[in-house]
N, C-alpha and C positions, 0 to 999 in steps of 0.2 A: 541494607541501604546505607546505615553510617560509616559503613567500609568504602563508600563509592559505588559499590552495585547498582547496576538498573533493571528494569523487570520491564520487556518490551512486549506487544502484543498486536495483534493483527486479525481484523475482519476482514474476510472476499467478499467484500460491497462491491458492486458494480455503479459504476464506472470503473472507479481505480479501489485500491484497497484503503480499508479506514484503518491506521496505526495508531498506537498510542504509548508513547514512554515513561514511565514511571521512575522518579530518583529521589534519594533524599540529599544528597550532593551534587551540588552544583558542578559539571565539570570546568575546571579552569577560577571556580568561583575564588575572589580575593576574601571575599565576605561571607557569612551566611545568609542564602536568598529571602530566608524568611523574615530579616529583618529592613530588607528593602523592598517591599508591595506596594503597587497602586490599586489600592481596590484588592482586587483578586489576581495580580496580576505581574511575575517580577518587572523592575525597572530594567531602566535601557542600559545599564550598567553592568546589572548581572548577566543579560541577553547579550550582550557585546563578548563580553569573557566566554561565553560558552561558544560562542562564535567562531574563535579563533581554533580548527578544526585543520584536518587533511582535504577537507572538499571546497572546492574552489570555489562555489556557489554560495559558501557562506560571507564571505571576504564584503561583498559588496555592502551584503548588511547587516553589517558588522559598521561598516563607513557612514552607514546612513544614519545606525543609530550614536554613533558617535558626534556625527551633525546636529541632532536633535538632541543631544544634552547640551555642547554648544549653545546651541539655540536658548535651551529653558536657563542659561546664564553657569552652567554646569561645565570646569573648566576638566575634569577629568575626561570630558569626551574625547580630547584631544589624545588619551591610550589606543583608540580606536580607529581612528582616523585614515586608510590605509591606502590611497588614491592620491599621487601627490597633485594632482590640479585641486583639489577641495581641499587638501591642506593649505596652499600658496593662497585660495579664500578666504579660506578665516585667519591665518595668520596674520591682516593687517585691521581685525575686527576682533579678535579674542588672543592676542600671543599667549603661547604655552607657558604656563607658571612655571619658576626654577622649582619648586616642589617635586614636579613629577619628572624631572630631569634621571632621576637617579632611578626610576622606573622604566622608563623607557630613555634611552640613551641618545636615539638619531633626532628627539626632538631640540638637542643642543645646535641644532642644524638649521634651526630658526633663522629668516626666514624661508630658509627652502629656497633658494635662488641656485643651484646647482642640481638641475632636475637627475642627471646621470646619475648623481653617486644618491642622490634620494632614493629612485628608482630602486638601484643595488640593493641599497640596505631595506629598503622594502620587501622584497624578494628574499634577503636573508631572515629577517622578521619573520615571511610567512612561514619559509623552510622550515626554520625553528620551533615555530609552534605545530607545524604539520607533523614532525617529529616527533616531539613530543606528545602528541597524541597518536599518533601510531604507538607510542614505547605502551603509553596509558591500556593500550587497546589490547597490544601484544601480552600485556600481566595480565589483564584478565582469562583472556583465552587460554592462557595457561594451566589455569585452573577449572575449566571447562570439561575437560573432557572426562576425568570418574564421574563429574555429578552427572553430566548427560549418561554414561556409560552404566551407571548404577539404576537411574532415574527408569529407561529403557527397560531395565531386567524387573524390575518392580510394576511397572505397565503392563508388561507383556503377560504378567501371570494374573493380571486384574483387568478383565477384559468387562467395557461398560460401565465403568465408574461412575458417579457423577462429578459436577464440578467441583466441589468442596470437596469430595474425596481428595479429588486430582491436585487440587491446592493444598493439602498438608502430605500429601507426597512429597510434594516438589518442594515446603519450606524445608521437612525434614531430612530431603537428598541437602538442601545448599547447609541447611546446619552441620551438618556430618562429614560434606566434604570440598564447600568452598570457603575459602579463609576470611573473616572478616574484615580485615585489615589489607589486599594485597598491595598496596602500590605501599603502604606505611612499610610493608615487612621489606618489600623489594630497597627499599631507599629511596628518600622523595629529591633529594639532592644528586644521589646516584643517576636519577631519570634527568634531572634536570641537564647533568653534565655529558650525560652519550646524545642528550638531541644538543647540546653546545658544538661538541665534538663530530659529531655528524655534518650539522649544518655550514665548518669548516670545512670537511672537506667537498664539500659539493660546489662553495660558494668562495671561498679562500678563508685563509688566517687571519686576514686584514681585518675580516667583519666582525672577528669577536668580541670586541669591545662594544660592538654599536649591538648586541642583542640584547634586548629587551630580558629586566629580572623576571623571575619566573618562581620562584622557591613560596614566596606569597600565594601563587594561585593555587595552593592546595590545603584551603582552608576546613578544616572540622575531620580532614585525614589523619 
């Protein structure tokens, strides 16, 4: 888990299936989540960062929650913010602090009166981080297949297990033969720079300046 690993899990409840993810790293986190809770509960902060995903569904809120830090007087919601009509909103009620300038780059574009090239560079923003989590997804899966492949051969000769059994199989397959470190071993600047490189060319050369840093979000890696 302090490698980045997750441990996913799945009931067939009906209606839909009950899922549940387990991590000890935040994906995307700038910070460690444990040290921002409400209650029992990460902030809209760390939710916003892990936001920033390959699925399209997540984008929106992602914005909403970057609204609601706004709102609670919280000027870094404005990293989040990915809808330029709710930007053009708060920009004359919150302007983005020169601070986070060097974080995110297209918010030097304040007030957002050129909705075209906002658009663009929004689109490059998402590309990049969509990217970047495909690369994240792609290292793990890598190292996927002896521990499944091993995991299977140790199964199959212990038919009827119980659960506890089945739970130190399975720690001592990922001890044995998944790394605990992969994206630290891969290179965390090397990731950062093929989804840079990527997202030119899908988007142009022009955008690379305005892509948002990234080298921060791989905090406790």
């Amino acid at each position: 888990m302090r490698g980045g690993w997750t441990s996913h899990f799945t009931w067939k409840t009906r209606p839909e299936e009950t899922c549940l993810d387990i991590f000890g790293i935040a994906p995307r986190g700038s910070s460690p989540w444990e040290l921002h809770l409400r209650g029992i509960y990460a902030d809209p902060n760390v939710v916003a960062e892990m936001k920033r995903t390959n699925r399209d569904r997540d984008w929106p809120f992602a914005t909403a929650l970057g609204g609601q830090m706004l709102d609670e007087g919280d000027a870094e919601g404005w990293l989040h913010l990915h809808d330029p009509e709710v930007m053009r909103l708060w920009v004359s009620v919150s302007p983005p602090p020169e601070s986070l300038l060097a974080f995110r780059p297209l918010l030097r574009l304040s007030p957002f009166k050129d909705v075209e090239k906002i658009k663009r560079l929004l689109l490059a923003e998402r590309v990049f981080w969509s990217e970047l989590d495909v690369i994240r997804i792609r290292i793990y899966q890598s190292h996927l297949r002896p521990y499944f492949s091993a995991l299977r051969k140790v199964s199959a000769s212990r038919r009827g297990i119980s659960l506890e059994e089945s739970h130190h199989l399975r720690v001592d397959g990922a001890l044995q033969h998944l790394p605990s470190r992969p994206l630290h071993d891969h290179g965390l600047g090397k990731m950062v720079e093929e989804a840079r490189n990527n997202t030119t060319l899908m988007i142009g050369s022009d955008v690379l300046d305005w892509l948002p840093a990234a080298e921060h979000n791989f905090t406790g890696l």
